[in-house]
N, CA, C and O of each residue as an XYZ file, in Angstrom:
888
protein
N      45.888    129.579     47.716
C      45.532    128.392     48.495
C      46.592    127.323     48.365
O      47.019    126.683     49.326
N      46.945    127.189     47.256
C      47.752    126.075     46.922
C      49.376    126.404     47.572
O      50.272    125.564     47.499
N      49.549    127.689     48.169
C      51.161    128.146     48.600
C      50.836    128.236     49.784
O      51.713    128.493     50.609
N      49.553    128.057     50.173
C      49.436    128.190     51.592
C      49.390    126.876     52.141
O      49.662    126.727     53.333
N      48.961    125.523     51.148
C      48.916    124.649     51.959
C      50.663    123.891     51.798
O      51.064    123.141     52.688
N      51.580    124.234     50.525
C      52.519    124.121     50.233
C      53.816    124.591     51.729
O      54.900    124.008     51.735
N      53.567    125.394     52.582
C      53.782    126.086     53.581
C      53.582    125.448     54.788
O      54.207    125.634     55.832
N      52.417    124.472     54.523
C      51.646    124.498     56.231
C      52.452    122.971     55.907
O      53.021    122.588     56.929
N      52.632    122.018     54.735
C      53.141    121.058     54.517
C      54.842    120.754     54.758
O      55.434    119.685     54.900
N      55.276    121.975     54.742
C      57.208    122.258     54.449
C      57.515    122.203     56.097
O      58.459    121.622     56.632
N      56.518    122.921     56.708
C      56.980    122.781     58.299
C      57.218    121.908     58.879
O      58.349    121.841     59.361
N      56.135    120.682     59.135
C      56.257    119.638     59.514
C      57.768    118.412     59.072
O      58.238    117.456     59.690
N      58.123    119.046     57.758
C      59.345    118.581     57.342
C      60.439    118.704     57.446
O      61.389    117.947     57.247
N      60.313    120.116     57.910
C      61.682    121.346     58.306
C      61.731    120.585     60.016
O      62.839    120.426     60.528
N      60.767    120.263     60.600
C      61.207    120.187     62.006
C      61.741    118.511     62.212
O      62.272    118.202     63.279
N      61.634    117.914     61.578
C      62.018    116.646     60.966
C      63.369    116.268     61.725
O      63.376    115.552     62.727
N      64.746    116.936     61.029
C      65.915    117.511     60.920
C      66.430    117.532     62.120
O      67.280    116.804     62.632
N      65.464    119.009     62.795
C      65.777    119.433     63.900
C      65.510    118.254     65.212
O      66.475    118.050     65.948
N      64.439    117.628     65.440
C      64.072    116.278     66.391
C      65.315    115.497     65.944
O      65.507    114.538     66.691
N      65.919    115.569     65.287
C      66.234    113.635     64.564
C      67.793    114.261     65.760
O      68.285    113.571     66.653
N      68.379    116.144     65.255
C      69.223    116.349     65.846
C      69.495    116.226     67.284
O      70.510    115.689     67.727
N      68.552    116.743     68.006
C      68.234    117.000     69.408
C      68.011    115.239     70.057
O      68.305    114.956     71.219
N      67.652    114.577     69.415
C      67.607    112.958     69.322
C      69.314    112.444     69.761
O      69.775    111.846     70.733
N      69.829    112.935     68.691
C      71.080    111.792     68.487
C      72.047    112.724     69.540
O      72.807    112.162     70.329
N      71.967    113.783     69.487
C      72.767    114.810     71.098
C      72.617    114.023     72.517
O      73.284    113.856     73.538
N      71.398    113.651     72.006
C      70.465    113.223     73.560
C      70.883    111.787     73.838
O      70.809    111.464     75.023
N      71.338    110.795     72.923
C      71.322    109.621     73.055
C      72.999    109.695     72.938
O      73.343    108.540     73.189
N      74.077    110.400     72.707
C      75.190    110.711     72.871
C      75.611    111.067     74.242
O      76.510    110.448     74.811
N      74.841    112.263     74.897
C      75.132    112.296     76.271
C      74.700    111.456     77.248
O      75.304    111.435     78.320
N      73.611    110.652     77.029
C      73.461    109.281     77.830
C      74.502    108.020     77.646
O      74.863    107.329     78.599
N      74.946    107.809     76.246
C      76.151    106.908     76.166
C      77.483    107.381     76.702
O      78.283    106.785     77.423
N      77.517    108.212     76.342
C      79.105    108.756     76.924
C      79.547    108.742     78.287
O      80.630    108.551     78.840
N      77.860    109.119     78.828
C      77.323    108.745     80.292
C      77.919    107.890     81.545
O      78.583    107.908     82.581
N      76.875    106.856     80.290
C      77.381    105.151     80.984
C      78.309    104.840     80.847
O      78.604    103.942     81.635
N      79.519    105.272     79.796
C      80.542    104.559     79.590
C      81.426    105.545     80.576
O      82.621    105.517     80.872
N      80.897    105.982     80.766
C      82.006    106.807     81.986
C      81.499    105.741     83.124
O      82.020    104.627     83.055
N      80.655    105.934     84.037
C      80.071    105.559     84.535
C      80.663    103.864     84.712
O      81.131    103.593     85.817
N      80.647    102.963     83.852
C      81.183    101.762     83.300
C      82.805    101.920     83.913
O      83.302    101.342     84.880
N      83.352    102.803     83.087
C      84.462    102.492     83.305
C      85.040    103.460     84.802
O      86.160    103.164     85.218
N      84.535    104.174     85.280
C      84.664    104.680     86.749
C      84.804    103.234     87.823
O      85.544    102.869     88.736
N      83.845    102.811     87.226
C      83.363    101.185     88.089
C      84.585    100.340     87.449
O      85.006     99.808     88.476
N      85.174    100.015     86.721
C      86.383     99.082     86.101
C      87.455     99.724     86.759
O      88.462     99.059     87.001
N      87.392    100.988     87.108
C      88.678    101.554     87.438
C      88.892    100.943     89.383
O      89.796    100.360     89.982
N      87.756    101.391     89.716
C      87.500    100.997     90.897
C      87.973     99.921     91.871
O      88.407     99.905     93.023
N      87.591     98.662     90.519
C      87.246     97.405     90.697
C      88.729     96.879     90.619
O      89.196     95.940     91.265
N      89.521     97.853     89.490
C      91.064     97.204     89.115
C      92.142     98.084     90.313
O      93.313     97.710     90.385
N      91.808     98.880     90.930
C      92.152     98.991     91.893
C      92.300     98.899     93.365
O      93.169     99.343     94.115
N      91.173     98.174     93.594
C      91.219     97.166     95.105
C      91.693     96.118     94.221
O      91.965     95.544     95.275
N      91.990     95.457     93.485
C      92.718     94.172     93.101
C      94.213     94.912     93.301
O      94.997     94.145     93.862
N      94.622     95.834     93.072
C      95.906     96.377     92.733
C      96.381     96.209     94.368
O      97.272     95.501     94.838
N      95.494     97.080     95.002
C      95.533     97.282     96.626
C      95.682     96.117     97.500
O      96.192     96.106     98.620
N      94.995     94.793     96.621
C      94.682     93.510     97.508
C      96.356     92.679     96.901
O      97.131     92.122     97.678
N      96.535     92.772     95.713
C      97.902     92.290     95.519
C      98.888     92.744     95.834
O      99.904     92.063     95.691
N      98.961     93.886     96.309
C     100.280     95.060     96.798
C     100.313     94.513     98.083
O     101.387     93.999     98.397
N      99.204     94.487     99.096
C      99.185     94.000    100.435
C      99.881     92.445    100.550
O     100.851     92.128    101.239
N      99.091     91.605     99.676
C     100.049     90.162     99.384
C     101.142     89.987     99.271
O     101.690     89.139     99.976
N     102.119     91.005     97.995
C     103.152     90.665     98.155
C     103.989     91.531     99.671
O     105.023     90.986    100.055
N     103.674     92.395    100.196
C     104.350     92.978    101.072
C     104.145     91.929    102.712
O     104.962     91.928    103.633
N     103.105     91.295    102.677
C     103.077     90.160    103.880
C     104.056     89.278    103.085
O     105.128     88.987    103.613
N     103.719     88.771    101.679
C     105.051     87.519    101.819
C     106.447     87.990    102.151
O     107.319     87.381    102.771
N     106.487     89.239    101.596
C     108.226     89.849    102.008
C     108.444     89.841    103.286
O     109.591     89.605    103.665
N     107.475     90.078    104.181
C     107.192     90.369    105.911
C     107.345     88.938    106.213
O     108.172     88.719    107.099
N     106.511     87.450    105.488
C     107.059     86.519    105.986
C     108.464     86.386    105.667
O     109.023     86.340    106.764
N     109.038     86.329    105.065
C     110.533     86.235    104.641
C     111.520     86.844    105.591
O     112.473     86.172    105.986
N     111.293     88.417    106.082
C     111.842     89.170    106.666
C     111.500     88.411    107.835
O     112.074     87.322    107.804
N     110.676     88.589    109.007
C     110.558     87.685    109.973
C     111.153     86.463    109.897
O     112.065     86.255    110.697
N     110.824     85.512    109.044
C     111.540     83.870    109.162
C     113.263     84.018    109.462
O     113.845     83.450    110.386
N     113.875     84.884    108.486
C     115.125     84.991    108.300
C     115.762     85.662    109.801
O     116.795     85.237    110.317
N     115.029     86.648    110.304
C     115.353     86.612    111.626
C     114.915     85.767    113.009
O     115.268     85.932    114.177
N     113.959     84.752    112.372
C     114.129     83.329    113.682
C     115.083     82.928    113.444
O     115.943     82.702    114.295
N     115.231     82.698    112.080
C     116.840     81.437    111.973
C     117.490     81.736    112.313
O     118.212     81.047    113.033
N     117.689     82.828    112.082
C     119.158     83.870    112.655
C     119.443     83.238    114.108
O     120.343     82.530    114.563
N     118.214     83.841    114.656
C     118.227     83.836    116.304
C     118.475     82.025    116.739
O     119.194     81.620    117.653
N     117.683     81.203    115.825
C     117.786     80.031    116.386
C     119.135     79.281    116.190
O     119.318     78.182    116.714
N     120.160     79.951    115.358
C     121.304     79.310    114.994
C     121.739     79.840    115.971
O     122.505     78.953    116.347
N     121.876     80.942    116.970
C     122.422     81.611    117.807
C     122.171     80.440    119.110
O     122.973     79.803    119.792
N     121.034     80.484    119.093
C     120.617     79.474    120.438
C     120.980     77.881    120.474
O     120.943     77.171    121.479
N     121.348     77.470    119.124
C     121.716     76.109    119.417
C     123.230     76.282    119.661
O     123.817     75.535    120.443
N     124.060     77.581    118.778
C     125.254     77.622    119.218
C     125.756     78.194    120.913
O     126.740     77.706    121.469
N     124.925     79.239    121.535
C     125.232     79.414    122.851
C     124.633     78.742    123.839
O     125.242     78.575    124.895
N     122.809     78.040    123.587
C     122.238     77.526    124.500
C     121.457     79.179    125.369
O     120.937     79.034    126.475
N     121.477     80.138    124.921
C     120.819     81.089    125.637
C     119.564     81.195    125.464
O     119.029     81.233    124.356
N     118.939     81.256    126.629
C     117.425     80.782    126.912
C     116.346     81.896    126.505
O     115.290     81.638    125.928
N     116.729     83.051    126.856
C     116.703     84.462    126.626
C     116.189     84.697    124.791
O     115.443     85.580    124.368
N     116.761     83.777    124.113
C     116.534     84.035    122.735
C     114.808     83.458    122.414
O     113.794     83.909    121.882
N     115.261     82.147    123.135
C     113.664     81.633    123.101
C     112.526     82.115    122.660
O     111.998     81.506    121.729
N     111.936     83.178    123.140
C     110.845     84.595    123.142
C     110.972     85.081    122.045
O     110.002     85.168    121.292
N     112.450     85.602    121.626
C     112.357     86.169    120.496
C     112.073     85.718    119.283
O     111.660     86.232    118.244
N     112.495     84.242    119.757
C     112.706     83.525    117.946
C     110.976     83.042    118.131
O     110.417     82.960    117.038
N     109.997     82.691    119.445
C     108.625     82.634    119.374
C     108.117     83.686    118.261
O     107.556     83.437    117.194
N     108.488     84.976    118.835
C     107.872     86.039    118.568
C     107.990     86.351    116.849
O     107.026     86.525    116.103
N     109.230     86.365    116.513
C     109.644     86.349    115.125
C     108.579     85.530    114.478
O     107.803     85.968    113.628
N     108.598     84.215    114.976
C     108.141     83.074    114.080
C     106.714     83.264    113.862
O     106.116     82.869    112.861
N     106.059     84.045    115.098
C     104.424     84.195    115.270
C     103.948     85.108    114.068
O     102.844     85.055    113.525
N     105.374     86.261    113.649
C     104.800     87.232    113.345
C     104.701     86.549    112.059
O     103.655     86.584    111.411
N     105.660     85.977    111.692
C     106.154     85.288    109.950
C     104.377     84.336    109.706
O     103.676     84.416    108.697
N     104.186     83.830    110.490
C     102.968     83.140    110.548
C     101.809     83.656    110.389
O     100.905     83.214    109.681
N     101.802     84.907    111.251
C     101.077     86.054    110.773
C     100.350     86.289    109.432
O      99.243     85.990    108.984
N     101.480     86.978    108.960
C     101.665     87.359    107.959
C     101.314     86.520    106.423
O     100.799     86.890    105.369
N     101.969     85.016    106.988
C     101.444     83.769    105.870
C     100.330     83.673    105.266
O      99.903     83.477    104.128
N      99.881     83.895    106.516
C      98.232     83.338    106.779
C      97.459     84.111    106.067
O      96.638     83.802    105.203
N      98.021     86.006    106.819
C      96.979     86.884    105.841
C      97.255     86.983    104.440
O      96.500     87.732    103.821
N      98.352     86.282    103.654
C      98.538     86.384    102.307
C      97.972     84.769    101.618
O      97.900     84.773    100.389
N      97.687     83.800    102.131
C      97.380     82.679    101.687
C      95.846     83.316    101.403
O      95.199     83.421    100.362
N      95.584     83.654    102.654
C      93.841     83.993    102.672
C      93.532     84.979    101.442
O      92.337     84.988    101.146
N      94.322     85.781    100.690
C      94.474     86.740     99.905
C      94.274     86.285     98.223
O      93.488     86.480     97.296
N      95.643     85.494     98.540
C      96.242     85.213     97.575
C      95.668     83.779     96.722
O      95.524     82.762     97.400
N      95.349     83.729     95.235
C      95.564     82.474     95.007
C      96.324     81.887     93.675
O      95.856     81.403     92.644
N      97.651     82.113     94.089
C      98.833     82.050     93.554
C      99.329     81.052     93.443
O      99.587     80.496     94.511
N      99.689     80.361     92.240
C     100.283     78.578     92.010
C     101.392     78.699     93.295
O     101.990     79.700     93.689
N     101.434     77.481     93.735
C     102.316     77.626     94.516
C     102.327     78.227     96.050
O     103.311     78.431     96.760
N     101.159     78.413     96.299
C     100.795     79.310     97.821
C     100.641     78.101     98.647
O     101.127     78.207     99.773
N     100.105     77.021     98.373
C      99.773     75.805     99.285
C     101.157     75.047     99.642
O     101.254     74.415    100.693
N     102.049     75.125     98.866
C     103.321     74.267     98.979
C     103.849     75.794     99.330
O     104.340     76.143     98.257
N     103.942     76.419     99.856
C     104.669     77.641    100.765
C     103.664     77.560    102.283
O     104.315     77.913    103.267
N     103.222     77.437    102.376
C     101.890     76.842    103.601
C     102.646     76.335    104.120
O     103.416     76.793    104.965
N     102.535     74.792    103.522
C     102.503     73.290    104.087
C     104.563     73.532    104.691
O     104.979     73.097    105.764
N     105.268     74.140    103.865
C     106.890     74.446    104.005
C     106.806     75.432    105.306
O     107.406     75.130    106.337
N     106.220     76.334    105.227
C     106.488     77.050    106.413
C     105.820     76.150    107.790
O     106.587     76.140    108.753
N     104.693     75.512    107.965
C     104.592     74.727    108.892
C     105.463     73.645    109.313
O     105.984     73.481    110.416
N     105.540     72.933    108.267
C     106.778     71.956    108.515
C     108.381     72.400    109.154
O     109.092     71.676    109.852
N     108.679     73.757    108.699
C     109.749     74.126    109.408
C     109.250     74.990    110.978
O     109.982     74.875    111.960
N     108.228     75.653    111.039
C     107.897     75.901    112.526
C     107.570     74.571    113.460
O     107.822     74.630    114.664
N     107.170     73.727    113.053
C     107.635     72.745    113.415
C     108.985     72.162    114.327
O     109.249     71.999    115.519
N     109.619     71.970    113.092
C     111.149     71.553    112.720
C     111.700     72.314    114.152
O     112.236     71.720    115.088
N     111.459     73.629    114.085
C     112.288     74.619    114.849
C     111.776     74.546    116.463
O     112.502     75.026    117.333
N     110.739     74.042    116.739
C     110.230     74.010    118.004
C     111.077     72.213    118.738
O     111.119     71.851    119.914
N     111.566     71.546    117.601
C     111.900     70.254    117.657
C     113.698     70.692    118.056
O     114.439     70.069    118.817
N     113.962     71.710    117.408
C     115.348     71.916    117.382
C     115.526     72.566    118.669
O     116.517     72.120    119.245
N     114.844     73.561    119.389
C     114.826     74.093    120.169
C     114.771     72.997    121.794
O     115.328     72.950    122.891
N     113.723     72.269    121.017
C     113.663     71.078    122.676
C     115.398     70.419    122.430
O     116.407     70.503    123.130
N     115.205     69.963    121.500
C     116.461     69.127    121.497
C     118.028     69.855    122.326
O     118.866     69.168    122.911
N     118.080     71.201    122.178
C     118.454     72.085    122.651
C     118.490     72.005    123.917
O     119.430     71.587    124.592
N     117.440     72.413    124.295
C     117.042     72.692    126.018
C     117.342     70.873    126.734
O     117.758     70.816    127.891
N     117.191     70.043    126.255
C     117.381     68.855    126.846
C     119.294     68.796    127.066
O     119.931     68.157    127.903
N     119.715     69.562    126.154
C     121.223     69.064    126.377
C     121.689     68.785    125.002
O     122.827     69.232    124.861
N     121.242     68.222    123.954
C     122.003     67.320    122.946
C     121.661     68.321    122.049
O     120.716     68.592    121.309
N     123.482     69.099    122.567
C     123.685     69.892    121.433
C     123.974     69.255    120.147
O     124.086     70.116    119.275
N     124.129     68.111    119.725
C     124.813     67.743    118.575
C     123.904     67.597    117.509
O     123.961     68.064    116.371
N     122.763     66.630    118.231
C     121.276     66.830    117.566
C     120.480     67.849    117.219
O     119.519     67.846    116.449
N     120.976     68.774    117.878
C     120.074     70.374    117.730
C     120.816     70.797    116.655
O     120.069     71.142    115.739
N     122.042     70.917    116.378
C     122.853     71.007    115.347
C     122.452     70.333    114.466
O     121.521     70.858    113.856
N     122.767     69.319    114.099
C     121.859     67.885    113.118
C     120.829     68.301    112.726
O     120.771     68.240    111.498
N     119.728     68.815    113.308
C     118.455     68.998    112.990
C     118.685     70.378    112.216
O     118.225     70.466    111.078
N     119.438     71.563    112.825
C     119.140     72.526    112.408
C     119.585     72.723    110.415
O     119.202     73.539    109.576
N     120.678     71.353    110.333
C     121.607     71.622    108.853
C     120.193     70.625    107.833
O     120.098     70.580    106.607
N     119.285     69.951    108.856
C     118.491     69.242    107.822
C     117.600     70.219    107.773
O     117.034     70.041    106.694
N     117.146     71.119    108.275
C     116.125     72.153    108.235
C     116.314     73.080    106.875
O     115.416     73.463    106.125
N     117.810     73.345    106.764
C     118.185     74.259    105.944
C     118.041     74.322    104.370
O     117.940     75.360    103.716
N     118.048     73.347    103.995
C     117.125     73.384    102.689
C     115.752     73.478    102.204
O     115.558     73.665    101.002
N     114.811     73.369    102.998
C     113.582     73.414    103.353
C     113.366     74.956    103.285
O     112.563     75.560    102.574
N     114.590     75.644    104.511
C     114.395     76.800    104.492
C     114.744     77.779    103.166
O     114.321     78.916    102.959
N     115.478     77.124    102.494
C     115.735     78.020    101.249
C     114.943     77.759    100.270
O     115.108     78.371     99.214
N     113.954     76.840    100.386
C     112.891     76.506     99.296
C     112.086     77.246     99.314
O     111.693     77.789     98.281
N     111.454     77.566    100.825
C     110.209     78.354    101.415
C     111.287     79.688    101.399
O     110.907     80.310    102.391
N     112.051     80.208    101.003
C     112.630     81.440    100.744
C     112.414     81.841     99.314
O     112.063     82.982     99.014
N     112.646     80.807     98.359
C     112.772     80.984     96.725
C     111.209     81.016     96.549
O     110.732     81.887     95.823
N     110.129     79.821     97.378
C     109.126     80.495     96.949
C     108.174     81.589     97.212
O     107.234     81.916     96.487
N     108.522     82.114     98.325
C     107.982     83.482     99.208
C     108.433     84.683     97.855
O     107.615     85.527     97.489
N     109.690     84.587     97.296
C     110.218     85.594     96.587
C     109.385     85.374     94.965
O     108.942     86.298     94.283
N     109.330     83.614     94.551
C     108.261     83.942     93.130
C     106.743     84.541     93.518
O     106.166     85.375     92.820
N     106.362     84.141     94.383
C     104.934     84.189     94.879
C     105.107     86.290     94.557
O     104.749     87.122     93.724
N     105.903     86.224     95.890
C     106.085     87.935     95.649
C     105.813     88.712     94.424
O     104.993     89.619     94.278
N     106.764     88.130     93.433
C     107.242     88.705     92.266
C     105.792     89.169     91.104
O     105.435     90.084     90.362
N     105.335     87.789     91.611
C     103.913     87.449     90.984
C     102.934     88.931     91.294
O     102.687     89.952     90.652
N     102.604     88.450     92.495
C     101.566     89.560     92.846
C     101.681     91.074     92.647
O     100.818     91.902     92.355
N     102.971     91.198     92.884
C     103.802     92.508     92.464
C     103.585     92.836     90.838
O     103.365     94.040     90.702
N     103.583     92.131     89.594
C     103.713     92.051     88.733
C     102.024     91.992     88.252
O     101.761     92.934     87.505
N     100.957     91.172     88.503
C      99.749     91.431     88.848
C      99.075     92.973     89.195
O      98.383     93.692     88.474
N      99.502     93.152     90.413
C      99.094     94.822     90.814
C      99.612     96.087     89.657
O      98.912     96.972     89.165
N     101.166     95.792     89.425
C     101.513     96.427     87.895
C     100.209     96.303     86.799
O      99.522     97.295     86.559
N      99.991     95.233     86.280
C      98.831     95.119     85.120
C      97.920     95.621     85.473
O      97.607     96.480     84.649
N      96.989     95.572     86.608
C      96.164     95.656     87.045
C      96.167     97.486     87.263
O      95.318     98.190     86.717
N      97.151     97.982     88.052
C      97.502     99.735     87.660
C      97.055    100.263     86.519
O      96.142    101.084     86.431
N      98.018     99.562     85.165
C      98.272    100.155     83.639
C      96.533     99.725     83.182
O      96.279    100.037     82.019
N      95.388     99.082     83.936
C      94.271     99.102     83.507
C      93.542    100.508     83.705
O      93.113    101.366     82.933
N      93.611    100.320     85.404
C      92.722    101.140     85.805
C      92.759    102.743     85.318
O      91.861    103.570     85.158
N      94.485    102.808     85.126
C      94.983    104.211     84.441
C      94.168    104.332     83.494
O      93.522    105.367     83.331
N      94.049    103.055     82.544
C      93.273    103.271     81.102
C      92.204    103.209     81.418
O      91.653    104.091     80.759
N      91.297    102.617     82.173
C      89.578    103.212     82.163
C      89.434    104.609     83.040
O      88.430    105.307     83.189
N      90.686    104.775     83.537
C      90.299    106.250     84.359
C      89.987    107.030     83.265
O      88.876    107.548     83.153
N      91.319    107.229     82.022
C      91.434    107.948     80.901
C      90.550    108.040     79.915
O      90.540    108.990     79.133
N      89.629    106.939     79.860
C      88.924    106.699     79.662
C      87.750    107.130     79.934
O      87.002    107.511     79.034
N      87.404    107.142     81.185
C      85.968    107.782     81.818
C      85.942    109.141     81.555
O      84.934    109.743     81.184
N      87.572    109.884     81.830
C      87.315    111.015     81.738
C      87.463    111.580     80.515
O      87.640    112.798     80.468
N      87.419    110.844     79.355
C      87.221    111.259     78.049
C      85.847    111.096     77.612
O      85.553    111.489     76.483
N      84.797    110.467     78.502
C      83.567    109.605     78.305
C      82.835    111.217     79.117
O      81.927    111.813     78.537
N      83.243    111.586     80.101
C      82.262    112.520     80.645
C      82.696    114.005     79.957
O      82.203    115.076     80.310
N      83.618    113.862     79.008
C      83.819    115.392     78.150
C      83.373    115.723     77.180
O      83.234    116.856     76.718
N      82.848    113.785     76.401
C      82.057    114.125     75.317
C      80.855    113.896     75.980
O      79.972    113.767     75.132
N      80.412    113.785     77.127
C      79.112    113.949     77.524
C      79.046    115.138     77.835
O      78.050    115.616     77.291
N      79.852    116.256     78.728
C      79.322    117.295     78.987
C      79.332    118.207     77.678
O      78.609    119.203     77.653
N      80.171    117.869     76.549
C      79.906    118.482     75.474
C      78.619    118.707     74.612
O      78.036    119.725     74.240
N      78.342    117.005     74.391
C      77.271    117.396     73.974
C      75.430    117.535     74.747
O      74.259    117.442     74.379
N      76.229    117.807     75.983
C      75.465    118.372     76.554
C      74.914    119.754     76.740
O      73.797    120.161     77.061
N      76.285    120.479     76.375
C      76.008    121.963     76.104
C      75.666    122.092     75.081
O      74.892    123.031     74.899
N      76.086    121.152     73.769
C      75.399    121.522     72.305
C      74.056    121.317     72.426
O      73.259    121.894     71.687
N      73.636    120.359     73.500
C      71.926    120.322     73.233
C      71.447    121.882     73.820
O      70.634    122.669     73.335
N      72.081    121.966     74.754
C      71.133    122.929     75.817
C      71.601    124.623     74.956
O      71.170    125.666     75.446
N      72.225    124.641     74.068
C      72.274    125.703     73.259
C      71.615    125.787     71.876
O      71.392    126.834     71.267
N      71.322    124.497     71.448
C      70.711    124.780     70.331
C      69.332    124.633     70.903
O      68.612    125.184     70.070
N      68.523    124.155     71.948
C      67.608    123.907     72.613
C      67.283    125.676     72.935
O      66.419    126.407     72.450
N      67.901    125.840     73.513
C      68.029    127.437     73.793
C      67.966    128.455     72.342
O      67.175    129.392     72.232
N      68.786    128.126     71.473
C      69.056    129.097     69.671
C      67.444    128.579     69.284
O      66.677    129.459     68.893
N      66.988    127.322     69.378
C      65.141    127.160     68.950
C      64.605    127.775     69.842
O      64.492    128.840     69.236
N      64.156    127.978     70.855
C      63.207    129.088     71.641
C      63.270    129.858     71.423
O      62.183    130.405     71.238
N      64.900    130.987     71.143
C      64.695    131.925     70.786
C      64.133    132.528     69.497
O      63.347    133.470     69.394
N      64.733    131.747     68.480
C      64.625    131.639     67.266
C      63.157    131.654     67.106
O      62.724    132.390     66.220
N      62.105    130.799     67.983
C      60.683    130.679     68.033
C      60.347    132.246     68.093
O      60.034    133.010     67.179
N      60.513    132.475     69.470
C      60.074    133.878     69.970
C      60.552    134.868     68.964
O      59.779    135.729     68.542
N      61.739    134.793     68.574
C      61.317    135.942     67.300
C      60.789    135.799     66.198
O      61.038    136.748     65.454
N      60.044    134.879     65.674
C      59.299    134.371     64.899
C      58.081    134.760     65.580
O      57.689    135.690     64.875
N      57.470    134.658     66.262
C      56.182    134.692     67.340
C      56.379    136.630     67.413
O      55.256    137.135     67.416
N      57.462    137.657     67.465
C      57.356    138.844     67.710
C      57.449    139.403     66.498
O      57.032    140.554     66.369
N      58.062    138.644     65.273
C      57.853    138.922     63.799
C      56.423    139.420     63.189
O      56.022    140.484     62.718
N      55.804    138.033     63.444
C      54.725    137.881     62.957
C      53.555    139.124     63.680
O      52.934    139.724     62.803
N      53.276    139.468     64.858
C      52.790    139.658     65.501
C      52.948    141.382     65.322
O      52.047    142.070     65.802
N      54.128    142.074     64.611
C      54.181    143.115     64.253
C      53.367    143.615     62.850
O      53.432    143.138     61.717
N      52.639    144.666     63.322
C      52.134    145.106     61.807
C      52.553    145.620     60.620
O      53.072    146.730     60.737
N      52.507    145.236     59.650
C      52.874    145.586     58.658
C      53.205    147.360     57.974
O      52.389    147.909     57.234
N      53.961    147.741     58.221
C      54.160    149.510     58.006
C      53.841    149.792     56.082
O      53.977    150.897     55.556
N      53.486    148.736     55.450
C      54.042    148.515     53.992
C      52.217    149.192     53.712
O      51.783    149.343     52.570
């Protein structure tokens, strides 16, 4: 009596062990889970920033590239007076404007408002240089165009920090997302791992049951 209840007492203790194991497997493949999960979403998140700063700096370069070919064109037109250029240096200037606009709206970079307010002031400037032009007084169109020119190299130096910036931004912002990618996918290997350790030792106890259950159940030949 006393080894029998010694027996019926050891079980309940023996399975103890086994729960506490199947427990901490279980609460391992749910963490490893989320932190995949977590960082799938960080990776995500650091890559439309990467995508949204890559686009920024490539419109400010696009404003730059455009501006540099109005001036071009407009130094051409105060020196020949050809009317013909007109359109183009519009068109240039529309696109540079363009382009401003969709990176201001983007961007919020020290220094984006005083690249604004510079590029207006010289589209401006240039629609002033252009009349002055078309009226006749070449000398003034000239005049205007050499006071323009520092303005224009300001709104050049800062189109290129602004650039540099966002460019340099999308870099950090890359070397993140790389690391929560690496991350996630180290997060879903120790999840599917110990996911198979549950579902095999989950599997080694059933069986282990059932031959215990076909043990017992055999008669004794003794």
């Amino acid at each position: 009596a006393i080894m029998s209840n010694l027996t019926r007492t050891s079980k309940p203790r023996g399975r103890w062990p086994i729960i506490g194991g199947f427990a901490l497997l279980g609460v391992i493949v749910i963490a490893a889970a989320a932190v995949a999960a977590w960082q799938a979403s960080v990776q995500q998140s650091n890559e439309d920033k990467v995508e949204s700063h890559s686009t920024t700096a490539v419109l400010l370069q696009n404003v730059e590239e455009e501006g540099g070919i109005a001036a071009t064109l407009l130094q051409q037109y105060v020196a020949n007076g050809d009317d013909t250029l007109i359109p183009e240096i519009q068109s240039h200037t529309a696109a540079a404007t363009e382009s401003l606009t969709g990176a201001a709206a983007q961007s919020d970079a020290a220094g984006m408002d005083e690249i604004v307010a510079n590029a207006v002031g010289l589209v401006g400037g240039a629609g002033q240089i252009i009349a002055l032009r078309q009226s006749g007084d070449v000398e003034g169109a000239a005049t205007a165009l050499v006071e323009v020119a520092p303005a224009f190299e300001e709104l050049n130096l800062g189109l290129a920090e602004v650039a540099d910036q966002e460019l340099q931004q999308a870099a950090d912002l890359q070397d993140r997302a790389d690391r929560a990618s690496g991350l996630s996918q180290w997060s879903l290997i120790v999840s599917a791992a110990a996911g198979a350790t549950l579902g095999l030792a989950f599997l080694a106890l059933i069986g282990r049951s059932f031959i215990r259950r076909r043990v017992s159940k055999t008669p004794s030949t003794i």
